[in-house]
C-alpha positions in Angstrom: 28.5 1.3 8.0 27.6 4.8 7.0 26.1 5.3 3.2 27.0 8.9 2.2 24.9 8.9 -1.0 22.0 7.6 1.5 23.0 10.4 4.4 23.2 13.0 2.2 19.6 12.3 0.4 17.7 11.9 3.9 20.0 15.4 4.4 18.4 17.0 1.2 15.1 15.3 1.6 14.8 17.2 5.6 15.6 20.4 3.7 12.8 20.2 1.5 10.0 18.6 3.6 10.7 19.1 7.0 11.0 16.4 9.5 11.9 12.9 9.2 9.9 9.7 10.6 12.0 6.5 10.4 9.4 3.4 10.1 9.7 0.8 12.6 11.1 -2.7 11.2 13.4 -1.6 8.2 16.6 0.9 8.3 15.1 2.0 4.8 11.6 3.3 4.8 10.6 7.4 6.0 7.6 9.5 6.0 7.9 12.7 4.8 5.6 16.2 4.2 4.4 15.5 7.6 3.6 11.9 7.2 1.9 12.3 3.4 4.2 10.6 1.8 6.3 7.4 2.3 9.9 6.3 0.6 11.6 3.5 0.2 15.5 4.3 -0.3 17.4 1.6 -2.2 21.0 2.1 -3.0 23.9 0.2 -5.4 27.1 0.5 -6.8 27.4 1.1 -10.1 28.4 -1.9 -12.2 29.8 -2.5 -15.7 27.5 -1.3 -18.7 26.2 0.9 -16.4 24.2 -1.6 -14.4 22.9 -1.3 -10.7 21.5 -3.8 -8.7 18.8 -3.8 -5.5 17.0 -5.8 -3.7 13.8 -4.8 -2.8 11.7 -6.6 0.7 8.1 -7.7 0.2 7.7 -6.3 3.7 8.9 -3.4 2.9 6.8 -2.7 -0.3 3.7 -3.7 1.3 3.9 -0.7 4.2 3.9 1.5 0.6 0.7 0.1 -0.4 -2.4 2.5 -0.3 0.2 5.9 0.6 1.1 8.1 -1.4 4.8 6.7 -1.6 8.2 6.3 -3.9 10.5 3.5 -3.9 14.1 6.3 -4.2 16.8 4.8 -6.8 20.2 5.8 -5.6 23.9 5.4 -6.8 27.1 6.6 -7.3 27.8 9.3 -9.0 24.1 10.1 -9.1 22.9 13.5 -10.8 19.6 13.8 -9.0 17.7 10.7 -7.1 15.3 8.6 -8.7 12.1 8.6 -7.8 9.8 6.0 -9.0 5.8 5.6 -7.9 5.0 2.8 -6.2 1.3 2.8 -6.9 2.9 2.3 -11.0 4.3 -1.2 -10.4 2.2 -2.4 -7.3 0.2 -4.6 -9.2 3.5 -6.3 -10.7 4.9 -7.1 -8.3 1.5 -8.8 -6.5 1.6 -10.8 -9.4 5.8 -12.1 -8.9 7.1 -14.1 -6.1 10.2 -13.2 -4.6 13.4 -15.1 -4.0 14.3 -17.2 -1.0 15.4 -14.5 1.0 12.3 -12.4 0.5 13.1 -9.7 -2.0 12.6 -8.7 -5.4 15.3 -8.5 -7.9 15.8 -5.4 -9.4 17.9 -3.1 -11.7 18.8 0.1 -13.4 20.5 0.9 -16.7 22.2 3.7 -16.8 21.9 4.5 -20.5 23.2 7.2 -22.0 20.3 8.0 -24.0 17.8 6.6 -21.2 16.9 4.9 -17.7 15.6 1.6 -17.5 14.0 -0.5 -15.0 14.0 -4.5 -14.9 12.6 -6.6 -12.5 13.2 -10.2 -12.7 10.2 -12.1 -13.8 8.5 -8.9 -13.8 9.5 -7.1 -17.0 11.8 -4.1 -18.5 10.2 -0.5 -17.8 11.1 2.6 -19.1 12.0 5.4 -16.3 12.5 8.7 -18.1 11.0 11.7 -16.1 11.2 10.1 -13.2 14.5 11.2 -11.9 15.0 15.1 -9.7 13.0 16.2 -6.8 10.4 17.3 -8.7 8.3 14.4 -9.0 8.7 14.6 -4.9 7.4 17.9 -4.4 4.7 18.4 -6.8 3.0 15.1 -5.4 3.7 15.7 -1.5 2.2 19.2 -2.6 -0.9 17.3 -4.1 -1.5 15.4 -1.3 -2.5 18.1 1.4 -6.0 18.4 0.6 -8.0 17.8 3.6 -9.7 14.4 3.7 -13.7 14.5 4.2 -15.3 13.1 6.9 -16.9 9.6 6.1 -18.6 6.7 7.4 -18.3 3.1 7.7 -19.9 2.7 5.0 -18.6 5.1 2.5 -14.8 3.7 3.7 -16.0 0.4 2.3 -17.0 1.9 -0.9 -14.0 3.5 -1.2 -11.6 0.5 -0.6 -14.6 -1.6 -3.0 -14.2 1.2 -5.7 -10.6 0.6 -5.9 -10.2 -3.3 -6.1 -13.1 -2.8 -8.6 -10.3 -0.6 -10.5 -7.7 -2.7 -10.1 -9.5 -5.6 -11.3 -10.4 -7.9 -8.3 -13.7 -9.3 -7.6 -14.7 -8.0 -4.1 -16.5 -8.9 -1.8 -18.6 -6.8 1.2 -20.8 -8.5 3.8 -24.2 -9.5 2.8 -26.3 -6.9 5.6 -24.0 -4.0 4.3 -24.2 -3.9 0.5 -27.1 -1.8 0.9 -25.3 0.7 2.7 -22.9 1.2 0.0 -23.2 4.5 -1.9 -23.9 3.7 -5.2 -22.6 7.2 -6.8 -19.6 5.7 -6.3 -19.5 2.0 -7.4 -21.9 2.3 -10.6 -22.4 -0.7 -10.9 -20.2 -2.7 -8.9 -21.6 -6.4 -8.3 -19.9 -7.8 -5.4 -18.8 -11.4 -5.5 -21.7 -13.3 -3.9 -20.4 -16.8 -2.7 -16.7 -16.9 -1.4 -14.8 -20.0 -2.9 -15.2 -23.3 -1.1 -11.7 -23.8 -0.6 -12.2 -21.1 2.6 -15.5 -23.1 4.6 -12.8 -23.5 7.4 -12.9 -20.0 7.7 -16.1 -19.2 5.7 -17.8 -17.2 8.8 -15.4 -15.3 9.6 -14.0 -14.1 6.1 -18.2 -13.1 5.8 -17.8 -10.9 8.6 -14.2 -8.9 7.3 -15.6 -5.4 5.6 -13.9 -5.7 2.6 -12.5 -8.9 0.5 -10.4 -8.7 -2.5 -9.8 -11.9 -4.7 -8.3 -12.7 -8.1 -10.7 -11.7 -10.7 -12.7 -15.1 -11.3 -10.1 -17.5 -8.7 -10.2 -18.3 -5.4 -6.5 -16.7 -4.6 -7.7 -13.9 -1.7 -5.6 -11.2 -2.2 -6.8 -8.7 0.4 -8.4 -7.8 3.7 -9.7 -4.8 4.9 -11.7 -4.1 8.4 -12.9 -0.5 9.2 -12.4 0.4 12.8 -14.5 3.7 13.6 -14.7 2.7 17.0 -15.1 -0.9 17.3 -12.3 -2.9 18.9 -9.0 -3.4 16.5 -7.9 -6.6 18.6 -11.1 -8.5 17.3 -10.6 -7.7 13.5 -7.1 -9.2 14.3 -8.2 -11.9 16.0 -10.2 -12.6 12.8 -6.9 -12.0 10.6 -5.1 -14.3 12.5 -7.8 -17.0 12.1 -7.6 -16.6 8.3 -4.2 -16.0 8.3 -3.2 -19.2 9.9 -5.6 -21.6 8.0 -6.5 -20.0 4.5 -2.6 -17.8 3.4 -1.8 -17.3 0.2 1.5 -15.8 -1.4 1.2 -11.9 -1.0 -2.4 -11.9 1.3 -2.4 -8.7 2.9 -4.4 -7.6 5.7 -5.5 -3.5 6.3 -6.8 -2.2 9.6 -8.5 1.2 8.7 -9.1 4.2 11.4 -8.7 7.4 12.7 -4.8 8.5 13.0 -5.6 8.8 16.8 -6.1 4.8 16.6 -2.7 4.5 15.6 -0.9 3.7 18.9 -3.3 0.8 20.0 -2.9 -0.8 16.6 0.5 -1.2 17.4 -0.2 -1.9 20.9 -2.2 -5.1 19.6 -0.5 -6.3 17.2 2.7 -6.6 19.2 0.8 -9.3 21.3 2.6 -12.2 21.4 -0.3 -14.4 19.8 0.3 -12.1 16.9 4.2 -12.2 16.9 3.9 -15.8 17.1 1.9 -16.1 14.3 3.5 -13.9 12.1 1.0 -11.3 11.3 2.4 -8.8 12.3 4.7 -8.9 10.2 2.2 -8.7 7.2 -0.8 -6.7 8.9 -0.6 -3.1 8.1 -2.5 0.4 9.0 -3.7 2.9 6.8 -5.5 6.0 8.0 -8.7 7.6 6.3 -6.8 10.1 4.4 -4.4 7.3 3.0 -7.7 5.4 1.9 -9.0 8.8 0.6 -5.9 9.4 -1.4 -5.3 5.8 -2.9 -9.1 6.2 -4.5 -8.4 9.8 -5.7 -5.2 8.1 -7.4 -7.0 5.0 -8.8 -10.1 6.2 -9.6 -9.4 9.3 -11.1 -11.8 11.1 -8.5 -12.2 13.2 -5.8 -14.8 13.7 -3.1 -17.0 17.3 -2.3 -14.9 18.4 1.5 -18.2 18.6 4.4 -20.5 17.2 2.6 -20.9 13.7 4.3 -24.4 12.9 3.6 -23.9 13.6 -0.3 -20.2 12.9 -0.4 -20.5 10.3 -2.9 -22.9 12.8 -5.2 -23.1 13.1 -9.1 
């Protein structure tokens, strides 16, 4: 059934940033501002004392994660939407486990003197400035900076600079943590041995570019291979591998690349192997300027355009 408050946002939404991309696998997730920045459009009634109530899909919040993307609050009666940043409560809900059927809880008071946001087991947030286009525009308007050119290398600092900053231990392969630029990670000590609880999988998790665990646990949170120009149907073999013997509650796993590499990520990962196993379900691609962006956002800094060799200067 139609949603007119939904229809007539995506309506508003083409007026001010052109056209529209519907994501595959959910009726609720776009790109926008020619693919810089992703939403998630929830919608609810409005209830007594001014609640609403949504559900929000782990598998939708994790195509948000490393884009520059807004989970969109709408409702009845609505003055303006509600845009909230997703890269403000990613970390919370890593940390929560959602219901049986896969979604987070969630809801917004409608005070009169403010907006609030709850999220069961998650906590109460405050929302004011957040609502009218604004907070749309000015970001997709921030985000149109052209990304340098970088290496191998420099893509794994970039993704080990930001799980330094969010406060995971990381690891990179032993023969490429000389490679990294140290400009950029300080300081940085990679995790030297993974936990034991992973010697099933041990040689191939030492071979993945980038590993993010739980500051001081063995819960791996993250996985991240680089794909310049090497084949992406080995890194998901190696996904797979891990994902079938050593998941944990919220794992994700990145492919990185070239936008041009795009259609033969998806190609892959619609093998059956990798329907069967579920992972592609979870596994999710991010482009250089999506890395770029998420370590401009997280780290506070940005990177000299055409200057590859020094790119990671004082």
């Amino acid at each position: 059934m139609a949603n007119p408050v939904k229809d007539e946002f995506l309506a508003e939404l083409r007026r001010k940033t052109g056209l529209l991309t519907k994501l595959p696998r959910s009726n609720s997730l776009y790109e926008a501002a020619d693919g810089r920045v992703r939403i998630y459009i929830r919608y609810s009634k409005v209830h007594d004392r001014g609640r609403t109530f949504y559900g929000l899909r782990r598998d939708d919040l994790q195509e948000l994660e490393g884009h520059t993307a807004f989970i969109v609050f709408l409702w009845d009666g609505q003055a303006e939407p509600l845009f909230v940043p997703y890269a403000a409560y990613e970390e919370v809900f890593r940390q929560l486990v959602p219901a049986a059927d896969g979604q987070y809880k969630a809801q917004v008071y409608l005070d009169a003197d403010s907006l609030e946001f709850y999220i069961a087991r998650g906590g109460r947030f405050n929302l004011e400035g957040m609502s009218g286009w604004d907070q749309l525009t000015q970001l997709a308007g921030n985000t149109g900076a052209l990304t340098p050119e970088m290496t191998h290398s420099q893509v794994q600092s970039l993704l080990s600079a930001i799980g330094h900053a969010k406060g995971y231990d990381v690891w990179v392969p032993q023969n490429n943590r000389g490679s990294l630029e140290r400009a950029l990670i300080g300081d940085l000590l990679c995790r030297e041995e993974l936990p034991s609880c992973f010697d099933v999988v041990s040689e191939i998790l030492q071979e993945v570019d980038v590993l993010w665990l739980r500051k001081g646990s063995t819960q791996l949170c993250g996985l991240f291979e680089v794909e310049h120009s090497t084949p992406i149907y080995s890194a998901l073999l190696r996904f797979n591998d891990v994902h079938l013997t050593a998941s944990t509650p919220n794992q994700t796993f990145r492919i990185i690349a070239d936008a041009s590499r795009r259609a033969s990520f998806v190609r892959q990962v619609s093998r059956p192997t990798f329907r069967a196993s579920g992972l592609q379900q979870i596994c999710t691609f991010l482009e250089y300027r999506n890395v770029y962006g998420w370590f401009t956002r997280v780290c506070n800094r940005t990177i000299p355009h055409g200057a590859p060799e020094n790119v990671f200067g004082n």
